[in-house]
FIVOSE-438835 format. One line per 3 residues: for each residue x, z, y of N, C-alpha, C. Coordinates in steps of 0.1 Angstrom, whole numbers, always signed. Each point is the difference from the previous one (the first is absolute). Layout:
<nodes>
X:Z:Y:X:Z:Y:X:Z:Y | ...
</nodes>
This chain:
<nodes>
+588:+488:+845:-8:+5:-12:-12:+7:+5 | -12:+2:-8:-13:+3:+4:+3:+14:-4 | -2:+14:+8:-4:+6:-9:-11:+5:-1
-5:+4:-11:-13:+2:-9:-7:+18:+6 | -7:+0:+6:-4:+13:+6:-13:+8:-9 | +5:+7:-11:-16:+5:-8:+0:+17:+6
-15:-1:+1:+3:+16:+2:-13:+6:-9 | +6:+9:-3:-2:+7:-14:-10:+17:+5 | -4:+3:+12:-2:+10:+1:-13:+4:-6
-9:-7:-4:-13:+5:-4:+2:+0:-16 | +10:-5:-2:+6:-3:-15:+12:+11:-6 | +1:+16:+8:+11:+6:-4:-4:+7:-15
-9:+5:-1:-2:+4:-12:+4:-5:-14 | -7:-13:+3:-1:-9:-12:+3:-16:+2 | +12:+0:+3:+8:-16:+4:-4:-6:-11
-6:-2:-9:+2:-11:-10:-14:-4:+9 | -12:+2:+12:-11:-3:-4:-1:-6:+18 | +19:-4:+2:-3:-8:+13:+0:-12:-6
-1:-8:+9:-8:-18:-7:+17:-2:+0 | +5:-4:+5:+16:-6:+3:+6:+6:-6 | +2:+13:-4:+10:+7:-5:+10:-12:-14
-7:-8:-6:+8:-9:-6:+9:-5:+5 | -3:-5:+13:+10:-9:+9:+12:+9:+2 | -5:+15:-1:+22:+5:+6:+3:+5:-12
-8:+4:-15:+9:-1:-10:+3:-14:-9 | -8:-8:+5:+11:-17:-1:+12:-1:+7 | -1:+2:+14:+13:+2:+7:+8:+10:-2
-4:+9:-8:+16:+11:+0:+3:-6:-14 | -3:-6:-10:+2:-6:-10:+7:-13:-1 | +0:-7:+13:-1:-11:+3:+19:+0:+8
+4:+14:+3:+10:+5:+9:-4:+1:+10 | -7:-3:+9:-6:+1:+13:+2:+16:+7 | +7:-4:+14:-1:+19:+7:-16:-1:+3
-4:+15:-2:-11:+5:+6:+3:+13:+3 | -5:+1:+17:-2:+20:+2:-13:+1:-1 | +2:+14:-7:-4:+10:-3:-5:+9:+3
-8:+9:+1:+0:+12:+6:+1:+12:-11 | +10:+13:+3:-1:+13:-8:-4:+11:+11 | +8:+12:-6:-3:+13:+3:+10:-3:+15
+15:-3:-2:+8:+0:+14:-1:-5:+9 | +3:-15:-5:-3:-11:+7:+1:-11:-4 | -6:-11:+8:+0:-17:-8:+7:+1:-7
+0:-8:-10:+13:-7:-11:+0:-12:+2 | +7:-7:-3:+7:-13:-2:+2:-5:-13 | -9:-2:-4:-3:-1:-18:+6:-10:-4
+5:-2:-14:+6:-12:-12:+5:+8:-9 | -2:-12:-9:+6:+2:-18:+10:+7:+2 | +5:+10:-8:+16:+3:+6:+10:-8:-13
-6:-8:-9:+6:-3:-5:+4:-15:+0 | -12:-7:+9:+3:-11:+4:+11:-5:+12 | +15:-1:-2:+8:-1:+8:-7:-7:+10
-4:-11:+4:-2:-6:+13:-12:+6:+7 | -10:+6:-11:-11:+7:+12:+7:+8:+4 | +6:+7:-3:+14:+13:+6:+7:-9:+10
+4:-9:+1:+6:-2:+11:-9:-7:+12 | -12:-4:-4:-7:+0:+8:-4:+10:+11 | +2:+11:-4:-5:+11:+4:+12:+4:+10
+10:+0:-2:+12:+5:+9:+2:-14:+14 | -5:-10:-7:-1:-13:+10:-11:+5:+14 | -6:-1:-7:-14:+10:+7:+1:+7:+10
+10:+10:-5:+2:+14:+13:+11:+0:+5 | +9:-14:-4:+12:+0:+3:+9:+11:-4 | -2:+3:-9:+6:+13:-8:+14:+1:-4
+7:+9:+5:+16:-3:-5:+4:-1:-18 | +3:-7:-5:+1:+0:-17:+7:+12:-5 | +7:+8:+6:+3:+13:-8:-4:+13:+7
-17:-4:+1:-11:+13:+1:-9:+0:-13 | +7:+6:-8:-13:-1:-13:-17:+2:+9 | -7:-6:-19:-13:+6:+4:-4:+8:-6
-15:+5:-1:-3:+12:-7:-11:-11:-8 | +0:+7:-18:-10:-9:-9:-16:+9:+1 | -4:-8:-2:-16:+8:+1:-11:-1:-14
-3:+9:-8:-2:-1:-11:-17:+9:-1 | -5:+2:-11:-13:+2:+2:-4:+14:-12 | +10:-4:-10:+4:+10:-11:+11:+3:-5
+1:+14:+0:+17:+5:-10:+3:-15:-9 | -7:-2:-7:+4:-4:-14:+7:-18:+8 | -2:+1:+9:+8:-14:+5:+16:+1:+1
-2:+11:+3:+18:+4:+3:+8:-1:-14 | -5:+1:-7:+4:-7:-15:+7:-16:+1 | -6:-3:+10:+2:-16:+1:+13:-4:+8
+3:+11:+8:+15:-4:+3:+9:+10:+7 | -4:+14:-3:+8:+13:+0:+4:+5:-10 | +10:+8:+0:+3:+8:-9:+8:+8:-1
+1:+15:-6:+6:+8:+1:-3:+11:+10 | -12:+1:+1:-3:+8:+17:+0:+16:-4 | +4:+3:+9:-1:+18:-3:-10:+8:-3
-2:+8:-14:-13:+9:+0:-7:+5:+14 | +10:+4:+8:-6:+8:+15:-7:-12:+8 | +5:-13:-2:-12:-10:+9:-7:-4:-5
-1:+0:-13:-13:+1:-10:-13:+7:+5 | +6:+12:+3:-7:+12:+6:-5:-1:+20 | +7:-8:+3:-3:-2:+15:-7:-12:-1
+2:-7:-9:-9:-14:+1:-19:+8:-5 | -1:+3:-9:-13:+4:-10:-2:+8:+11 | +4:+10:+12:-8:+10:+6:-1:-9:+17
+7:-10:+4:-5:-3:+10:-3:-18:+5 | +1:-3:-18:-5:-17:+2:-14:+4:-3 | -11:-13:+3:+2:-8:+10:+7:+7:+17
+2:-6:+7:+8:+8:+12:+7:-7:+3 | +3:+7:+18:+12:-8:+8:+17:+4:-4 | +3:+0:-11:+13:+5:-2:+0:-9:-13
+17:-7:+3:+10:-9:-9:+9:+8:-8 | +5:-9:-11:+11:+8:-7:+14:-8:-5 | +12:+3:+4:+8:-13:-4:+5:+9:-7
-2:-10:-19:+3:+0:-12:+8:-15:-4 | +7:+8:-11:+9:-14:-6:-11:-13:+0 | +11:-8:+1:-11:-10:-11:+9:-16:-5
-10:+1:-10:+4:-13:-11:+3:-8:+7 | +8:-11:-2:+8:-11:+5:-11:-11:-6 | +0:-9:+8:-5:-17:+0:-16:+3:-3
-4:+7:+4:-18:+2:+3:-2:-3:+16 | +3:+5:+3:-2:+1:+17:+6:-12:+6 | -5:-8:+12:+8:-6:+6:+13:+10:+6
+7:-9:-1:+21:+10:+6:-4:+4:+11 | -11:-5:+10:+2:+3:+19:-11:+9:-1 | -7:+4:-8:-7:+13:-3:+11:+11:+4
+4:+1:-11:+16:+10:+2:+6:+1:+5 | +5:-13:+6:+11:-1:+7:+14:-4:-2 | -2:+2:-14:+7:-2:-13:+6:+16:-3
-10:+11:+2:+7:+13:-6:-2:-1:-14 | -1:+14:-2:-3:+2:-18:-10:+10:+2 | -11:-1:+12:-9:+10:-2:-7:-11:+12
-16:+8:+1:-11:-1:+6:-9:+5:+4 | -3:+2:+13:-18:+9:+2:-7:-5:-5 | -7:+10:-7:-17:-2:-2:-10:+4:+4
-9:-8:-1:-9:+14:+11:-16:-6:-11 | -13:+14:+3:-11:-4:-7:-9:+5:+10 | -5:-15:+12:-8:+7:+10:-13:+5:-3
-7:+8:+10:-10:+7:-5:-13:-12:+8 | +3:-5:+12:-12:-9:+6:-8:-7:-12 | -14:+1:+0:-4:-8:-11:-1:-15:-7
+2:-5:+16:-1:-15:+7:+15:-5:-15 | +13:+3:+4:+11:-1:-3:+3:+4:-16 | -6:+11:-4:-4:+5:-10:-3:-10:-12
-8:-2:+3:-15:-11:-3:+8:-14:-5 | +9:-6:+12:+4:-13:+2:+13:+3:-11 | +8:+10:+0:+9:-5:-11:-2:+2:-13
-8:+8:-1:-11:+4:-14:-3:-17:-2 | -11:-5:+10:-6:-10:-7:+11:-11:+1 | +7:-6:+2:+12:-6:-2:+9:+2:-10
+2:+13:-4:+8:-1:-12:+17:+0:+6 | +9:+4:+14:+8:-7:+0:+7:+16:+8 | +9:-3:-3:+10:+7:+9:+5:-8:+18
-8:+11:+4:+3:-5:+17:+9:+6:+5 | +8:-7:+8:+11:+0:+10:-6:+0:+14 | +2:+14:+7:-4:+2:+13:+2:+2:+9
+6:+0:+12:+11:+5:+13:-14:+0:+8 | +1:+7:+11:-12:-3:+11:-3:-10:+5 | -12:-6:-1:+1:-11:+6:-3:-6:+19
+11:+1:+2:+7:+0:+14:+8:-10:+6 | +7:+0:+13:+9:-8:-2:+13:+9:+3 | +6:+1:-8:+17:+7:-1:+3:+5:+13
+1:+15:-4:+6:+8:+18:-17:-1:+6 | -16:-4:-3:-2:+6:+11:-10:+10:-10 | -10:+5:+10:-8:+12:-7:-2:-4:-11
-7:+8:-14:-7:-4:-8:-16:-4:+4 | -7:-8:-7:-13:+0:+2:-11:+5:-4 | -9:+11:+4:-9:+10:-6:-19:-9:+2
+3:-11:+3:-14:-8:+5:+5:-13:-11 | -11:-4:+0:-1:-16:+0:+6:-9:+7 | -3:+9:+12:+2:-15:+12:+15:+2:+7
+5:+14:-8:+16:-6:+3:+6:-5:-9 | -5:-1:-11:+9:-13:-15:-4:-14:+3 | -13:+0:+13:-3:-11:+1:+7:-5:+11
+4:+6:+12:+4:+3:+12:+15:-7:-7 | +9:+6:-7:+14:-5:-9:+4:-9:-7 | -14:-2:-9:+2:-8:-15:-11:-11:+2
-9:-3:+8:-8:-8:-2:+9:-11:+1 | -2:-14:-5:+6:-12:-4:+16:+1:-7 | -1:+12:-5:+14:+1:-7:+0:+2:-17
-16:+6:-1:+0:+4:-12:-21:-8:-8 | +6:+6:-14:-13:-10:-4:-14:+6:+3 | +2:+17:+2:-14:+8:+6:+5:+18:+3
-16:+0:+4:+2:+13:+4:-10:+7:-7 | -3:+10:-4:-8:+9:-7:-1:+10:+13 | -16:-1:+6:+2:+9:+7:-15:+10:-2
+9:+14:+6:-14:+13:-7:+4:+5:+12 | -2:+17:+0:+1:+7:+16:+10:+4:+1 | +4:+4:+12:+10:+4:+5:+7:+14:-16
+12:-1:-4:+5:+7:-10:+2:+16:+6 | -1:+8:-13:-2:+17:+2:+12:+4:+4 | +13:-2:-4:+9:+10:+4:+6:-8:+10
+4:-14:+2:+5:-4:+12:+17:+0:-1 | +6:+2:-3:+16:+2:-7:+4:-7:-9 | +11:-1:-4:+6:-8:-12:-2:+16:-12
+4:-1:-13:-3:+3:-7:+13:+10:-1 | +2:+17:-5:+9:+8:-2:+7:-12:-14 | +15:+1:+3:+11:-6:-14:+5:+12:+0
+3:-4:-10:+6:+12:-9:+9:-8:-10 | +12:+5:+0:+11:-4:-11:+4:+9:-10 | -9:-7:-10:+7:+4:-11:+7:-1:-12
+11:-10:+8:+10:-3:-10:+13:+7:-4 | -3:+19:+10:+10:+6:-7:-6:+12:+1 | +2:+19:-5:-7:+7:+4:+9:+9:+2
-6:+8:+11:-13:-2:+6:-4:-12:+8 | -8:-2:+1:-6:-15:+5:+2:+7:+17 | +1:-15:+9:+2:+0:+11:-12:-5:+10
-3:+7:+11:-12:-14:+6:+7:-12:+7 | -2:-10:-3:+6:-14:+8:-8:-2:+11 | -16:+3:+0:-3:-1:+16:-11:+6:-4
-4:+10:+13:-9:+9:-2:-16:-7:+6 | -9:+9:-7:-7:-8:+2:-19:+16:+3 | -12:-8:-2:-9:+13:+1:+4:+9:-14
+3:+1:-7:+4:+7:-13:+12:+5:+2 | +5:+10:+2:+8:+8:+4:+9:+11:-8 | +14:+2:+3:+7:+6:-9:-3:+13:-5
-10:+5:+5:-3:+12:-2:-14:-1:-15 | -9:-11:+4:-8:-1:-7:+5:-9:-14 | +9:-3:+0:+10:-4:-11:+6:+9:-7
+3:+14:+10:+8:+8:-13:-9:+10:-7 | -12:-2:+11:-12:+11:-4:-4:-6:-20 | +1:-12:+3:-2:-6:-17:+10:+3:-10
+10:-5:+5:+15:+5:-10:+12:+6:+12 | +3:+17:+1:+5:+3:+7:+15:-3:-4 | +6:+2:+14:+18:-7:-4:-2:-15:-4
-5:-11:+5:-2:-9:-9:+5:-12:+13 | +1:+8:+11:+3:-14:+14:+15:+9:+4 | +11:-8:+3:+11:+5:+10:+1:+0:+9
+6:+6:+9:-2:-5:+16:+14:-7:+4 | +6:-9:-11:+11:-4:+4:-7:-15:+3 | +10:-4:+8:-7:-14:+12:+8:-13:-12
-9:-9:+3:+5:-9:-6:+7:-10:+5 | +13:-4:+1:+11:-8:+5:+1:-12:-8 | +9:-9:+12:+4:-13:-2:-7:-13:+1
+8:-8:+4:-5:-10:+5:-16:-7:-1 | +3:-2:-14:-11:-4:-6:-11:+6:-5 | -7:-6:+7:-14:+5:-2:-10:+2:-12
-5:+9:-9:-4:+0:-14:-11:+4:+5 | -11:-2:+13:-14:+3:-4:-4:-7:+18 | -9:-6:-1:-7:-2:+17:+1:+7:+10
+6:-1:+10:-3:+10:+9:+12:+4:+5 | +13:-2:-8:+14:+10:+0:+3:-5:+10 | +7:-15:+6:+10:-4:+1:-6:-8:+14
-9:-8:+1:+0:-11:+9:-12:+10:+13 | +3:-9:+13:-15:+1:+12:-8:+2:-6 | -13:+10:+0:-11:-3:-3:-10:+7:+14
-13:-6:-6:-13:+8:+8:+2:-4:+13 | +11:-4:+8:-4:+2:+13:-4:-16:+6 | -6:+6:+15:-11:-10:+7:+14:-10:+3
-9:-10:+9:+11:-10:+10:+4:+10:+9 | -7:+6:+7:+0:+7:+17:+9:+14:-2 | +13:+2:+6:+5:+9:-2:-9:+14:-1
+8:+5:-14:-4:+15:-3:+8:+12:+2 | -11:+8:+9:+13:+14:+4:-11:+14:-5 | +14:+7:-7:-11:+15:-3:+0:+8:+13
-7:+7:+0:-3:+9:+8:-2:+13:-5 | +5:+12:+11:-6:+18:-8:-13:+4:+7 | -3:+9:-6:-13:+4:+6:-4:-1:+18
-8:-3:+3:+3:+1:+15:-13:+8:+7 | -1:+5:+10:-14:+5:+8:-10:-11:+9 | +14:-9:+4:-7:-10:+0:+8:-11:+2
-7:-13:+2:+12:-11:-4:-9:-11:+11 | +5:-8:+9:-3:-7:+9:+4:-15:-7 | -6:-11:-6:+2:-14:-3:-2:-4:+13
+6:-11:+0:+0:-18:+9:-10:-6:-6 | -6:-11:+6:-7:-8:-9:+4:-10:-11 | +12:+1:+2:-1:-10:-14:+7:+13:-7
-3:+9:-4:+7:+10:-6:-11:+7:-13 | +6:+6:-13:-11:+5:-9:+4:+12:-4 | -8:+10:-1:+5:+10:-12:-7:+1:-12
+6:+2:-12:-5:-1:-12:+0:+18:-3 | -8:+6:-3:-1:+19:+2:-12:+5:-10 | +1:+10:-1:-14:+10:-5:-13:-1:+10
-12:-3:-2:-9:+1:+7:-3:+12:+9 | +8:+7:-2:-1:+16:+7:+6:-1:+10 | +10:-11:+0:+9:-1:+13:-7:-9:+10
-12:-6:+2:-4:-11:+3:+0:+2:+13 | -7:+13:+5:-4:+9:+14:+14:-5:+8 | +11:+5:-8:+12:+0:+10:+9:-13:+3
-10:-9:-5:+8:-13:+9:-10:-5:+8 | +9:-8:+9:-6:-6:+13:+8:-13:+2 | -13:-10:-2:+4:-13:+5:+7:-8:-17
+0:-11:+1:+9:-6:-9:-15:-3:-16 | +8:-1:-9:-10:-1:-12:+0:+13:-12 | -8:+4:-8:+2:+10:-8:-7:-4:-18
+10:+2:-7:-6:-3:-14:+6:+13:-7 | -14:+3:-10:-2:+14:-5:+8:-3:-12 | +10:+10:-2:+5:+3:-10:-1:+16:-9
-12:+0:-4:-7:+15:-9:-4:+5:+14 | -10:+14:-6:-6:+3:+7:+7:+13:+7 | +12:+3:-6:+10:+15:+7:+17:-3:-11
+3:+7:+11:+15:+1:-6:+4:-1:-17 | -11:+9:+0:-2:+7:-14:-5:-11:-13 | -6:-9:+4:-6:-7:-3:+7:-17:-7
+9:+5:-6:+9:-12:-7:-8:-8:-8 | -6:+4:-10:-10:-7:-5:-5:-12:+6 | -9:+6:+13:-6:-11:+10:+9:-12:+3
+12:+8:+7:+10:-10:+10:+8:-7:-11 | -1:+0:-13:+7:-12:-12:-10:-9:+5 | -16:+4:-5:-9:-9:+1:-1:-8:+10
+5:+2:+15:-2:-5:+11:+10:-11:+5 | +14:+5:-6:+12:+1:+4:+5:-14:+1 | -3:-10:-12:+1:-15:+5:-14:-11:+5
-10:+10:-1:-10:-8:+7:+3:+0:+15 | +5:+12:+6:+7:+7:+15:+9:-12:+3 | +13:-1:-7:+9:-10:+4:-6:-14:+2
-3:-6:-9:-8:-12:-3:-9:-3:+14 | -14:+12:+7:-3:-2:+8:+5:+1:+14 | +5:+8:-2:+9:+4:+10:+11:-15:+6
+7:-10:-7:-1:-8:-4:-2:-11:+10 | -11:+3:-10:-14:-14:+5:-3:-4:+14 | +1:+12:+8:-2:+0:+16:+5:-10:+4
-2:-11:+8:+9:-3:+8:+2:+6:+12 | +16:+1:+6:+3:+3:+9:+9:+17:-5 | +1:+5:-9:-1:+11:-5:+20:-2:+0
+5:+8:+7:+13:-3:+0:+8:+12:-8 | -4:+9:-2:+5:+12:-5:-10:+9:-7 | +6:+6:-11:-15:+5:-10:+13:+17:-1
-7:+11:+5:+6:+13:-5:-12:+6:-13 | +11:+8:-6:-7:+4:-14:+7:+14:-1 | -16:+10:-2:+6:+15:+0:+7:+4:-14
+9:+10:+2:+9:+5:-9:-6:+12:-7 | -1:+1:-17:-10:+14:-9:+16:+1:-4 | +8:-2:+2:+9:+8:-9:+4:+13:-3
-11:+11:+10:+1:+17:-4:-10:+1:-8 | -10:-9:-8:-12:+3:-3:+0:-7:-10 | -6:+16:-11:+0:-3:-17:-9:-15:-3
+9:-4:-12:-7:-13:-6:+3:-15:+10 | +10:+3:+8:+2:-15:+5:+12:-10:+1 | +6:+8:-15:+13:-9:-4:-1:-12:-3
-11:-4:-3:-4:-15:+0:-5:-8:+9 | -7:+6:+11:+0:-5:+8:+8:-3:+14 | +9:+10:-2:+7:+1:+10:+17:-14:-9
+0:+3:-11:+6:-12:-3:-5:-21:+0 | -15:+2:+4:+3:-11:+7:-3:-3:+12 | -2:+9:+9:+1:+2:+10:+16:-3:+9
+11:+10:-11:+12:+0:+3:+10:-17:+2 | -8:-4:-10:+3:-16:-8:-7:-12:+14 | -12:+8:+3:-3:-10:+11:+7:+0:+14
+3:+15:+3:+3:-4:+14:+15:+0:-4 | +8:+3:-8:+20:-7:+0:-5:-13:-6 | -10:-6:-6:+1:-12:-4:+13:-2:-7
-1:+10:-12:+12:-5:-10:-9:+5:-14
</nodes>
């Protein structure tokens, strides 16, 4: 299969006024996968109601069939179309931080969605990204998109073009490509199919800036059992080929040559020998090291010869529950 490479970057404003732009709302109409780019990271775009462009898409990344996906929508008023029953309080978390990187699993209506959306539950994420590229594309389409990262299953996500292209090139019908994406992470879920609502995977949107909107409104009870009810729960993800090992702070750290560390740019002084990819610019600095965090593995990677990749540990330092969760995910590779 050819795939179709448009890139959209002098066109973020005002997508209706790229020349091509017809060709990928023919093909998302058409069922055809296309990624994407948002706020987190690539998508892996289709109908979500078109059962076989849905399964396209899990073909693609080799996706296990009972990882739901998350829907991607452009306005409240869509959710009419195949939810219901959602709680006043996410009413209230949706209106104060959509557009944004944060999902919401809400009931939803039976025989709208394709079943491998779901999974076959009786609920679903939604999410309303803020990138404008993505924005724009399901707006002008008219359609409810079905999105997982578009990757291939178990490894990083992709925050470039040229790692959807690096994955997905001859697998899918195109790629929509703009700049490298702002937050770099998968998107905060949030369950709220009972209350208080639970987080299913955390994400830059944080439990604290959740309750700051509706206080008492997140539990900190963990969510159990086999089955997975949101991306992220259950299977490998994020991590490279090249074994991953964390590491704690060090004064200094001696690599081999085929050896990497993935670290805060602060630490850079204290290694010797081996390879170095910046992960934020200080400890402190979680924000950064989301943004860095799978372009680091990915390159890191890339090396040949690169036999072992270490990756430093924020887990004393505010704001890196989400990063340090897929961090955690890449080096057990579970």
């Amino acid at each position: 299969m050819r795939t179709n490479v448009w890139d959209v970057r002098n066109y973020v404003e005002d997508l209706s006024t790229y020349p091509h732009v017809q060709e990928i709302i023919t093909g998302f109409k058409a069922g055809e996968t296309i990624a994407i780019p948002t706020e987190t990271v690539y998508g892996l775009a289709a109908d979500a109601t078109n059962r076989e462009a849905v399964a396209a898409i899990f073909k693609a990344k080799g996706r296990p069939q009972d990882n739901p996906l998350i829907v991607h929508i452009h306005h409240l008023s869509q959710l009419e179309w195949f939810t219901h029953d959602i709680h006043a309080a996410a009413y209230k978390l949706m209106d104060y931080f959509w557009p944004g990187p944060i999902s919401f699993i809400v009931p939803v209506k039976q025989g709208i969605l394709a079943e491998s959306v779901t999974a076959g539950l009786n609920t679903v994420a939604v999410r309303m990204p803020a990138h404008k590229v993505a924005h724009q594309l399901i707006e002008m389409t008219d359609l409810l998109l079905a999105a997982p990262s578009a990757n291939t299953s178990g490894k990083p996500s992709p925050t470039k073009a040229e790692h959807v292209i690096h994955d997905m090139e001859g697998k899918i019908f195109g790629i929509v490509q703009s700049e490298q994406v702002e937050v770099g992470i998968e998107s905060t879920v949030v369950d709220c199919s009972q209350y208080p609502f639970r987080i299913a995977r955390p994400g830059a949107i944080t439990h604290n800036d959740l309750e700051m909107v509706v206080p008492g409104c997140i539990s900190d009870e963990r969510i159990m059992g086999d089955k997975p009810i949101a991306p992220g729960m259950k299977y490998r993800h994020y991590a490279p080929d090249s074994p991953l090992e964390l590491v704690e702070h060090f004064e200094s750290l001696e690599l081999a040559a085929n050896e990497a560390v993935i670290a805060p740019l602060s630490e850079k002084h204290k290694v010797n020998g081996g390879w170095f990819f910046k992960l934020g610019t200080t400890y402190e600095d979680s924000g950064g090291a989301m943004y860095d965090l799978y372009d680091a593995l990915r390159s890191a990677d890339s090396i040949e010869g690169i036999e072992k990749i270490y990756i430093t540990d924020f887990t004393s330092y505010n704001g890196s529950d989400a990063l340090m969760n897929r961090i955690n995910k890449a080096v057990t590779r579970k």
